[in-house]
C-alpha positions in Angstrom: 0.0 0.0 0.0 2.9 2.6 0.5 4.3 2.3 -3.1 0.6 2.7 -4.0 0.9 6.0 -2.4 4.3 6.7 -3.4 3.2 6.2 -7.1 0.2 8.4 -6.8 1.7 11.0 -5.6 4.1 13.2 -7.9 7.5 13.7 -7.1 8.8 17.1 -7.7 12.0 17.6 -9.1 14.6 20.1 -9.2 14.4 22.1 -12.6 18.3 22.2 -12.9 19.7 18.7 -12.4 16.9 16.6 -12.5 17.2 15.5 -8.5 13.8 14.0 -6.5 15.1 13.5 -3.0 15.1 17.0 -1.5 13.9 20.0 -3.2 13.1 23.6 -2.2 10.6 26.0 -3.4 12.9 28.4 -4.4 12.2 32.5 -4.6 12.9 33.7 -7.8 13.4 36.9 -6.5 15.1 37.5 -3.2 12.7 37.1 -0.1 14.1 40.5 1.4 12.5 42.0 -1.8 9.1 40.0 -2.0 8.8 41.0 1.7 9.0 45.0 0.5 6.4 44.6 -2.5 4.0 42.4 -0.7 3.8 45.3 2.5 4.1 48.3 -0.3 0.5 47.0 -1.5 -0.6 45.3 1.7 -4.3 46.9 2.3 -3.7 49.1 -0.3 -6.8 49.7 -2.7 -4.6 47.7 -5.9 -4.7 44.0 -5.1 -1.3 42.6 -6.1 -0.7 39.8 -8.2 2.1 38.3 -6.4 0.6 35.6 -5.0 3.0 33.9 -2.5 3.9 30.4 -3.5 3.1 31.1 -6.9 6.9 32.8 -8.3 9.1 29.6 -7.1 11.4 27.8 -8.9 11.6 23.6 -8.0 15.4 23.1 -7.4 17.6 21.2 -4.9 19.5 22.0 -2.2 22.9 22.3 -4.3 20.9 24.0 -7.1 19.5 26.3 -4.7 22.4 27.8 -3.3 24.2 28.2 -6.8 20.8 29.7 -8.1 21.1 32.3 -5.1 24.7 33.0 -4.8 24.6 33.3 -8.6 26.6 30.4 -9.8 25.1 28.4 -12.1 26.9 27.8 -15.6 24.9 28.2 -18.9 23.8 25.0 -19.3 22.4 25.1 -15.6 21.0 28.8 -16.6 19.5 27.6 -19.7 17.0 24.9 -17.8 15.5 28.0 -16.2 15.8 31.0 -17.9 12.5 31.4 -19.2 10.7 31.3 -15.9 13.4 33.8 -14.6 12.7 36.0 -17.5 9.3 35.9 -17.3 9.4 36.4 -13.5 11.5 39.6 -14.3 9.1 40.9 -16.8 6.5 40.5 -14.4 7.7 42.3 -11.7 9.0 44.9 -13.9 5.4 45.8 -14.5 4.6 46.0 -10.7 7.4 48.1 -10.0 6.1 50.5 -13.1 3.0 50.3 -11.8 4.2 51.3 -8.3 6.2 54.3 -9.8 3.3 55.9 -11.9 1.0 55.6 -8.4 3.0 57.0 -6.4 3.8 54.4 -4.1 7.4 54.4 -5.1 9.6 52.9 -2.2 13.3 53.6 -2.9 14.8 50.7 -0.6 12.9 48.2 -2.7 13.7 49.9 -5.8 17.7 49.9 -4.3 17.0 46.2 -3.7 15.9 45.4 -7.1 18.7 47.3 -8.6 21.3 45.6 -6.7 20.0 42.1 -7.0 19.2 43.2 -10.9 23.0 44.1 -11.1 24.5 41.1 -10.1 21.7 38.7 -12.2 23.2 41.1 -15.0 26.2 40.5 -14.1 25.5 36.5 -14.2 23.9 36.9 -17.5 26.8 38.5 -19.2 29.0 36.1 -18.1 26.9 33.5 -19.5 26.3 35.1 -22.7 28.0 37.9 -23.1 27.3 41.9 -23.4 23.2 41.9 -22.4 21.2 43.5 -20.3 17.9 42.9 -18.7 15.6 45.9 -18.3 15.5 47.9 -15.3 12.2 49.8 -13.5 13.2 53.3 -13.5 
């Protein structure tokens, strides 16, 4: 009966290397920053759509740490690019949006530029002179 269960339930994997044993639900974003957004619109008129426990990437432990401490090589990248990219683009909005309401908070726009520099930074290594866009 426990392999039934086993078998029934899905295993979740880390998007990188592949592993099942112990994954994280990993920010995309750094927490520090998703703390600032989420109180920025916390009982605010504008409902947010950045919904905790939806913006996650699936990755081990190992994975995890290079994802975070911006280590991963371009094959590594490559497995997960387009959710990070995506991820980017939709926050990009929110901060816009935050900006043209007037609920412009300069720490979390410091925080997003300096986490933005060094995923630049990471993405120029990997493939050379780009940029992502930056909420101005």
């Amino acid at each position: 009966m426990a392999s039934e269960n086993a078998k029934a339930v899905a295993r979740e994997v880390c998007s990188i290397c592949g592993y099942d044993r112990a994954v994280d639900h990993c920010h995309i974003f750094p927490v520090m920053i998703i703390k600032q957004l989420v109180c920025l619109f916390f009982n605010k008129k504008e409902k947010l759509n950045y919904v905790k426990g939806e913006h996650l990437l699936i990755l081990c432990k190992n994975c995890h740490w290079a994802y975070d401490h911006f280590n991963l090589n371009k094959k590594e990248f490559d497995k997960i690019k387009n959710e990070v990219i995506v991820e980017i683009s939709l926050f990009e909005k929110v901060m816009r949006k935050q900006v043209k309401n007037g609920m412009f908070d300069k720490k979390l726009l410091k925080d997003f530029n300096k986490w933005s520099d060094k995923f630049d930074k990471l993405v120029n290594k990997l493939y050379g002179n780009t940029t992502t866009k930056k909420a101005n």
